[in-house]
C-alpha positions as a Markdown table, in Angstrom:
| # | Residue | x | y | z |
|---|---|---|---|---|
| 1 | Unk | -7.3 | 4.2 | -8.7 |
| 2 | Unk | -10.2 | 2.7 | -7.0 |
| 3 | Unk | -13.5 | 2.1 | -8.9 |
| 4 | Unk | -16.5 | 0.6 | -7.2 |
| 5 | Unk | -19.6 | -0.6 | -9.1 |
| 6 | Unk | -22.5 | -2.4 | -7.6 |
| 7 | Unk | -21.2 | -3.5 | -4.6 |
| 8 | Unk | -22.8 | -5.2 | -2.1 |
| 9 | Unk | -22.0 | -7.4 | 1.3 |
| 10 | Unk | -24.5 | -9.5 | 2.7 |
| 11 | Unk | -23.7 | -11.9 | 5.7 |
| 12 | Unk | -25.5 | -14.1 | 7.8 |
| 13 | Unk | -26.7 | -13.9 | 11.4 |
| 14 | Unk | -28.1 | -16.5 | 13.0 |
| 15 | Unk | -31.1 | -16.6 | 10.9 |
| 16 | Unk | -30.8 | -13.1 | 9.8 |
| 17 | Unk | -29.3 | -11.9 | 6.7 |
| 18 | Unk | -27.1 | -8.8 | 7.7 |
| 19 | Unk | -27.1 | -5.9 | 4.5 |
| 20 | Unk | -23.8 | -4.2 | 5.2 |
| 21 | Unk | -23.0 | -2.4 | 2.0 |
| 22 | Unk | -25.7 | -1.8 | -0.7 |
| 23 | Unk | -25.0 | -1.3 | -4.1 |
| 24 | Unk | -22.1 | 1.2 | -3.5 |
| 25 | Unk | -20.8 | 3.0 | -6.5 |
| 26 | Unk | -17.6 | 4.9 | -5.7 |
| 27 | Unk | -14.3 | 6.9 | -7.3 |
| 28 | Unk | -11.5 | 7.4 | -5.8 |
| 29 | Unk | -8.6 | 8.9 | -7.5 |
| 30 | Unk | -4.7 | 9.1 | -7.2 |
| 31 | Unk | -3.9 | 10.9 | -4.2 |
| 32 | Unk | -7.6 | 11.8 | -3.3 |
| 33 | Unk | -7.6 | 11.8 | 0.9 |
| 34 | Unk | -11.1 | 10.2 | 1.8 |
| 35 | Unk | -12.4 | 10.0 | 5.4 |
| 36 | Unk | -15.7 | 7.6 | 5.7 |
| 37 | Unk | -17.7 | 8.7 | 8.6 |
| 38 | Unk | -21.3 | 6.7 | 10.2 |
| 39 | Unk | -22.7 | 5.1 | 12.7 |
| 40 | Unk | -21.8 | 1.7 | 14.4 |
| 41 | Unk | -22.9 | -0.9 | 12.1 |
| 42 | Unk | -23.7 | 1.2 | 8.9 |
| 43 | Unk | -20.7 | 0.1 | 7.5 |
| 44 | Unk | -18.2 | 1.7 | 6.8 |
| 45 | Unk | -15.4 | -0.5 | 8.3 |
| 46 | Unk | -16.7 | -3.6 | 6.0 |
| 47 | Unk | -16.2 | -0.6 | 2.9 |
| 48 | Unk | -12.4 | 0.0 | 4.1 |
| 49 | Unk | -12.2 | -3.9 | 4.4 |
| 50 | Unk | -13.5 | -3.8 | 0.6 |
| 51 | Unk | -11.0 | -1.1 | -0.3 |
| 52 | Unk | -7.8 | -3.0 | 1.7 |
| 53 | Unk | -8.7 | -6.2 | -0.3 |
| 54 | Unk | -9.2 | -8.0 | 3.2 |
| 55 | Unk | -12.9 | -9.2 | 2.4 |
| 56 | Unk | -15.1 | -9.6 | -1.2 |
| 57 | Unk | -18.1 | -8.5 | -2.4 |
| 58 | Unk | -21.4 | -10.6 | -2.7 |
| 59 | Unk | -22.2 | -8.8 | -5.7 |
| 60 | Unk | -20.6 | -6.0 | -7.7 |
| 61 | Unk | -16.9 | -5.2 | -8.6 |
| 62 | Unk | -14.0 | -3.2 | -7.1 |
| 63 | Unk | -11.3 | -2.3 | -9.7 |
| 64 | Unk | -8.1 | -1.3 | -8.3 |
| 65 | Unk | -5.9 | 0.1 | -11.5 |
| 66 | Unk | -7.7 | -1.0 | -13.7 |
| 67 | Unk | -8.0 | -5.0 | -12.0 |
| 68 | Unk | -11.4 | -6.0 | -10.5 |
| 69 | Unk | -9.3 | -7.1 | -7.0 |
| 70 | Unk | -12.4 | -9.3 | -6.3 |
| 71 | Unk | -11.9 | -11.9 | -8.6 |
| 72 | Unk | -8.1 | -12.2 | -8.0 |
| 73 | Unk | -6.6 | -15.5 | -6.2 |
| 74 | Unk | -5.8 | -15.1 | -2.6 |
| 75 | Unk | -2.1 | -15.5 | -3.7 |
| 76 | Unk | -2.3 | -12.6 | -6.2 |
| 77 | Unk | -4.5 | -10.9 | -3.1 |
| 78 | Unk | -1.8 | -10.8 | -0.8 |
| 79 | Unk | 0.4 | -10.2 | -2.8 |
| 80 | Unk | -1.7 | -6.8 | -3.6 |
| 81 | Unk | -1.8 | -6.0 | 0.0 |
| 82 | Unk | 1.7 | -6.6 | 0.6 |
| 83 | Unk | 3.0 | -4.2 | -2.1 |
| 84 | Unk | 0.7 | -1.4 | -2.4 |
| 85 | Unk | -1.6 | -1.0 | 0.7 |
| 86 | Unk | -0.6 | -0.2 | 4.5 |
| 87 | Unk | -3.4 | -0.4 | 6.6 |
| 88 | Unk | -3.1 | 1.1 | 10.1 |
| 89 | Unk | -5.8 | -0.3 | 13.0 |
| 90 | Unk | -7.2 | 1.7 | 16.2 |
| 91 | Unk | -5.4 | -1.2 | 18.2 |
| 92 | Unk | -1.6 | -0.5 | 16.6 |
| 93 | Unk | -1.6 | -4.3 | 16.3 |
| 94 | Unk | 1.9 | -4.0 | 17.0 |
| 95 | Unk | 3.9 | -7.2 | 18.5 |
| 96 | Unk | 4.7 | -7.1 | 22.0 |
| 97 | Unk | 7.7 | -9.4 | 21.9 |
| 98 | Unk | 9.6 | -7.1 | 18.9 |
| 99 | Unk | 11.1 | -3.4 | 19.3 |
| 100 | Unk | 9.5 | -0.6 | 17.2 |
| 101 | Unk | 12.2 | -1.2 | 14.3 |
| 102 | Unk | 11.2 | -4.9 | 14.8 |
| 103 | Unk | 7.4 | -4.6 | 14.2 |
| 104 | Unk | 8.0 | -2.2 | 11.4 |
| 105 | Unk | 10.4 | -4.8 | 10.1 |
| 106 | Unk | 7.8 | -7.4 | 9.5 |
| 107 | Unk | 5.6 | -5.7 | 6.5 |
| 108 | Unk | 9.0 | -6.2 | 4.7 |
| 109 | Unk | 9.9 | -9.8 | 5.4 |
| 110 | Unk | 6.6 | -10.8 | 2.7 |
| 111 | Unk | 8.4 | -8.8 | 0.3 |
| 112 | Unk | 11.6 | -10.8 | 0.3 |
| 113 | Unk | 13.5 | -8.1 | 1.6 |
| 114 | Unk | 16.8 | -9.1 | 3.2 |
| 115 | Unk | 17.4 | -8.7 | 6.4 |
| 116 | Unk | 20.2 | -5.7 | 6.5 |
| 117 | Unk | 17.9 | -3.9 | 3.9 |
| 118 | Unk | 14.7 | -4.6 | 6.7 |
| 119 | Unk | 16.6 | -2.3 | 9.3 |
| 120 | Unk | 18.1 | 0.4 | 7.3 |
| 121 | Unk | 14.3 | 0.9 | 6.0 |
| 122 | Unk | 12.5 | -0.1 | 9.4 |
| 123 | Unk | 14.9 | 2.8 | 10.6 |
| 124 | Unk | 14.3 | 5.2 | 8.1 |
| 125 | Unk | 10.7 | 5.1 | 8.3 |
| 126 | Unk | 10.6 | 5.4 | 12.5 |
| 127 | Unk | 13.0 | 8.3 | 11.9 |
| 128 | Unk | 10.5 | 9.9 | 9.5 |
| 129 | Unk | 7.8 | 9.8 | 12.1 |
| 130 | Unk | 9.9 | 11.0 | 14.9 |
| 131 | Unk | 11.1 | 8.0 | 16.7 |
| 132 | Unk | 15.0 | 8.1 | 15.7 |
| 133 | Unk | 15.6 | 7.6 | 19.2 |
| 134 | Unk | 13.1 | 4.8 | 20.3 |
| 135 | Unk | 14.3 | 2.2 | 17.8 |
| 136 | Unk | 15.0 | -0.4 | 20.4 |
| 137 | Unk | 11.7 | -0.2 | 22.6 |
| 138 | Unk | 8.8 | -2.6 | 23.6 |
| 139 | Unk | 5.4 | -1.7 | 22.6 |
| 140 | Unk | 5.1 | -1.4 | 26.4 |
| 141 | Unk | 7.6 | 1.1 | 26.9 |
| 142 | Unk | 6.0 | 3.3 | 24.3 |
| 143 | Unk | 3.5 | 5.9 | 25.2 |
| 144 | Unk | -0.1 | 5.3 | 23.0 |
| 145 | Unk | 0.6 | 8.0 | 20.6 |
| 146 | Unk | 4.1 | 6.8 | 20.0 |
| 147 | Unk | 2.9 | 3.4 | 19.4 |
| 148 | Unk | 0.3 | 4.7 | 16.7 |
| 149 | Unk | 3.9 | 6.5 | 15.5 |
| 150 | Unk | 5.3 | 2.8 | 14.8 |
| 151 | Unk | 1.9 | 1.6 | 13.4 |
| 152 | Unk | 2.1 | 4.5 | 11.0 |
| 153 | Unk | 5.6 | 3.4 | 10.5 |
| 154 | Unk | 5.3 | 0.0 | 9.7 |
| 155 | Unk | 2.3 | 0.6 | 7.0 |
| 156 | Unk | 4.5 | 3.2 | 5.3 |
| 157 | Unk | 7.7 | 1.6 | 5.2 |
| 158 | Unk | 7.1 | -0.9 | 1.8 |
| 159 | Unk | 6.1 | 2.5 | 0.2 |
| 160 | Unk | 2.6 | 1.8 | -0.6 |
| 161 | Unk | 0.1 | 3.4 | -2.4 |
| 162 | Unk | -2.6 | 3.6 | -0.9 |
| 163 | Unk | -2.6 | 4.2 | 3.3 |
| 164 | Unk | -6.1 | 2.9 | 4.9 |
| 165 | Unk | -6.3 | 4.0 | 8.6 |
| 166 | Unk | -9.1 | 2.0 | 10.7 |
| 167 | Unk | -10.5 | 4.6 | 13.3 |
| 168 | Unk | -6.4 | 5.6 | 13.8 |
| 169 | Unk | -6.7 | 8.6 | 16.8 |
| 170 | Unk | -9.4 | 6.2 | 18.6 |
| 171 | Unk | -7.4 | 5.0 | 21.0 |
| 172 | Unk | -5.8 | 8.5 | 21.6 |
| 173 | Unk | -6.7 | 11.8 | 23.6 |
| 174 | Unk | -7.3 | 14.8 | 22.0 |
| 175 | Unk | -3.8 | 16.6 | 21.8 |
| 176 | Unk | -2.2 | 12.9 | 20.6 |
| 177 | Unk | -5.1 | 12.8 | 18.0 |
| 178 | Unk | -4.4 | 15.8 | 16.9 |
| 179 | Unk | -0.7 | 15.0 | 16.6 |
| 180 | Unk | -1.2 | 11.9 | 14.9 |
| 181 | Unk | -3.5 | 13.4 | 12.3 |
| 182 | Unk | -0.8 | 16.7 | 11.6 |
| 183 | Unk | 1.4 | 13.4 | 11.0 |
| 184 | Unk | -1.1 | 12.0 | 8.5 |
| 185 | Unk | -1.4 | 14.9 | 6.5 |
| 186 | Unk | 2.0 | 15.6 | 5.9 |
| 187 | Unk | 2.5 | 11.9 | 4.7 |
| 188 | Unk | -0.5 | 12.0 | 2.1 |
| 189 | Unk | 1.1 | 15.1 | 1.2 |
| 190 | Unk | 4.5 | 14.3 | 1.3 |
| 191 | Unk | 4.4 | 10.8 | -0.3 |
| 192 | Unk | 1.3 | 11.6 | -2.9 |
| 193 | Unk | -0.8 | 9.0 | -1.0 |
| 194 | Unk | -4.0 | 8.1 | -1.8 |
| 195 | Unk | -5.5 | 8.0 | 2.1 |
| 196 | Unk | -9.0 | 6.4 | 2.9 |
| 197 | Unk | -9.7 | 7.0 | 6.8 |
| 198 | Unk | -12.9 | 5.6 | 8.9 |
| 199 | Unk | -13.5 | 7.7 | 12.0 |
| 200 | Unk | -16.6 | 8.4 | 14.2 |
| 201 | Unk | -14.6 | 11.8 | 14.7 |
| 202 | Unk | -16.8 | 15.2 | 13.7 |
| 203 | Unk | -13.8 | 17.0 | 14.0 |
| 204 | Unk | -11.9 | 14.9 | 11.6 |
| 205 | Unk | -14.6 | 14.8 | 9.2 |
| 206 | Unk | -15.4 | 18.0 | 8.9 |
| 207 | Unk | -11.5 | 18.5 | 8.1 |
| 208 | Unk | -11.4 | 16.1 | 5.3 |
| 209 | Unk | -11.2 | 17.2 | 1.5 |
| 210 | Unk | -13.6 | 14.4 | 0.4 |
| 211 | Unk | -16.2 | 13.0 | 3.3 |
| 212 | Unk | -17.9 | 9.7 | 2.5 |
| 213 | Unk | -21.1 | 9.5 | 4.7 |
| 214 | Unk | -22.0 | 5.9 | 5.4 |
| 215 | Unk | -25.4 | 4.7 | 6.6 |
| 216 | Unk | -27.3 | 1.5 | 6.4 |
| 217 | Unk | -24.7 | 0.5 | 4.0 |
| 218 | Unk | -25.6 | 3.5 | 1.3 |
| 219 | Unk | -22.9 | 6.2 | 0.7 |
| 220 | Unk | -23.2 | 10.0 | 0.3 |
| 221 | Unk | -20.0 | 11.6 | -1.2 |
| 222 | Unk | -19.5 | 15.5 | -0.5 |
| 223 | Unk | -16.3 | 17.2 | -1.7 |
| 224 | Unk | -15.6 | 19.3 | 1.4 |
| 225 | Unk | -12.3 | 20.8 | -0.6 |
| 226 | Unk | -14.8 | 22.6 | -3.2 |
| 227 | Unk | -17.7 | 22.9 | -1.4 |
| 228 | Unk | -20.0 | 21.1 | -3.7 |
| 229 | Unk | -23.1 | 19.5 | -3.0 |
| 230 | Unk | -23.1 | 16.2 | -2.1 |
| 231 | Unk | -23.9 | 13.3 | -4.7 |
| 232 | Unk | -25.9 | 10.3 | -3.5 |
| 233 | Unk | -25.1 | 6.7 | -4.3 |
């Protein structure tokens, strides 16, 4: 699915020029579950930006089936990101103003799905994470773990995919995390996801089938399912 050659991200500063990612070359197939672990400013977040089609590449290419998605117009871009990638943030990035069903309703409405259709799905998908019975809440009247619920929700509900999740149990204690990330799995499994996960989390990482170690913007892959040794980029 994913296929990464060469790439680089280099940003200014001030007067500095910032290396971020350098020269990455990266596979990632159907259904692979990936967690990228590293230290703050190593970059790993600017990778999963790469990956959600959010930001380009200085140099290099990122082929997504087949379609280097750094040369694509930002029309065909979003479109891309709209259809077949649900990203879910640290923050939830939900809407204060909307109910759960609400918020999970608006990764449809770019689709052109009409309106009736937007709440049998938004429903749907908040019943599959356990929220059946919350449709009608605030963010605020949510407890953090179920608002990462509706987060998880929302990124599932167009049927992506791919499922990126930007440091996703952050925000959470331990027993939430843990909740959140029993949730996780069974969606990957359930749904045949491919799902890319950043974390700072040892216990997550050491948990993951495939662990992409990040630092100083140079990757280290180690397939954790097979117990293989790990393959520098």
């Amino acid at each position: 699915m994913y296929k990464l050659s060469g790439v680089t991200k280099q940003y200014s500063r001030g007067k500095e020029t910032v290396h971020a990612l350098r020269g990455i070359d990266l596979v990632i197939e159907d259904g692979d579950q990936v967690v990228i672990q590293g230290p703050t400013g190593g970059g790993k977040s600017t990778l999963l930006q790469m990956l959600g089609a959010l930001d380009r590449p200085t140099a290099g290419s990122i082929e997504f089936d087949g379609v280097d998605i750094a040369k694509l117009s930002e029309t065909k871009l979003t479109r891309l990101r709209a259809e077949k990638i649900g990203i879910i943030f640290q923050s939830f990035n939900l809407i204060p103003t909307l109910t759960a069903q609400e918020n999970v309703e608006t990764a449809l409405a770019p689709m052109g799905t009409k309106p009736a259709e937007r709440r049998r799905l938004a429903a749907e998908a908040l019943e599959s994470v356990g929220l059946g019975e919350r449709l009608h809440h605030l963010p605020g009247e949510l407890s953090g773990g179920q608002q990462q619920r509706v987060a998880i929700s929302r990124a599932l509900v167009k049927k992506p995919k791919v499922l990126l999740a930007d440091e996703p149990t952050g925000a959470l204690d331990e027993g939430t995390r843990d909740e959140i990330l029993a949730l996780l799995d069974g969606l990957w499994k359930e749904y045949g996801l491919t799902f890319i996960m950043v974390t700072h989390d040892s216990h997550i990482a050491k948990s993951a089938p495939r662990l992409a170690t990040i630092k100083a913007g140079q990757v280290t892959i180690t397939d954790q399912a097979r117990q293989t040794a790990p393959v520098s980029y």
